[in-house]
C-alpha positions in Angstrom: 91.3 6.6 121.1 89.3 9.5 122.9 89.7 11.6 119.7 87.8 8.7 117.5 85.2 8.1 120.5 84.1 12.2 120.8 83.7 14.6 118.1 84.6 16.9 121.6 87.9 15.3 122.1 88.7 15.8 118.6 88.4 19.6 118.0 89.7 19.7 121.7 93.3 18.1 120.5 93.2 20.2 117.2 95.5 23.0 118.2 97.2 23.8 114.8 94.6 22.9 111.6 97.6 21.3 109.2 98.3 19.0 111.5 94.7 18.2 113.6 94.2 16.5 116.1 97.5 14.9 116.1 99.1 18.2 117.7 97.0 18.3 120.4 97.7 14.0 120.8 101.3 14.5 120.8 101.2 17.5 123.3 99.1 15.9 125.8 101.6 12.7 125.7 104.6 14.9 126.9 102.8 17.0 129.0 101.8 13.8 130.9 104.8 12.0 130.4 106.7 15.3 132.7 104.3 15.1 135.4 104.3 11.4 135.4 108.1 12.1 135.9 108.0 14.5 138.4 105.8 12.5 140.8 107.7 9.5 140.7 111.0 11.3 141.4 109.3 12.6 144.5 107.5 9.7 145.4 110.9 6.9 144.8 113.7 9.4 145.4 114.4 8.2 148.8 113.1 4.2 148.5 114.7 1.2 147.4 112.4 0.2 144.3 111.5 -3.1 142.8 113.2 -2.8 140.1 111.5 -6.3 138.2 108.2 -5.1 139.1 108.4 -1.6 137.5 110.4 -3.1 134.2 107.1 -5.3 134.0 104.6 -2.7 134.6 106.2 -0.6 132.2 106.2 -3.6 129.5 103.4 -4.3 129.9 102.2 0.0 129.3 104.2 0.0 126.1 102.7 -2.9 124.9 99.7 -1.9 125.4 100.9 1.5 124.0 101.6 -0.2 121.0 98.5 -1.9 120.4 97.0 1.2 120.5 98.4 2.3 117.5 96.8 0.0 114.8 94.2 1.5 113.2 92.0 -1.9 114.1 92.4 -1.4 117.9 91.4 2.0 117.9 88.6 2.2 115.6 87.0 0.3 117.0 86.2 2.9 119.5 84.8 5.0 116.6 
């Protein structure tokens, strides 16, 4: 959504021309996805977790994930 919101964000995400902005999109999503990873492992790797409440949270962040994707959602930002 930042790419269609700033003509910045989207030459900032372009790093290889064939592809656009979606290299830059798909890079940033793994990057953050690994740190996301790393801090929870140190910040639950000793504590009992809730499990219900993190498989909700994280329904609900893929839903809205997924609604994200349609064209409609995200244009609207545009």
């Amino acid at each position: 959504m930042l790419a269609e919101a700033s003509e910045w964000a989207h030459e900032a995400l372009n790093l290889y021309d064939p592809v656009g902005p979606l290299s830059g999109k798909t890079t940033l999503a793994v990057v953050v996805w690994l740190v996301g990873w790393v801090v929870l492992h140190f910040a639950w790797r000793r504590k009992q977790v809730n499990f219900g409440r993190v498989f909700a949270f994280a329904l609900v962040l893929i839903g809205l994930g997924f609604i994200g994707t349609f064209p409609p959602f995200f244009e609207v930002f545009s």
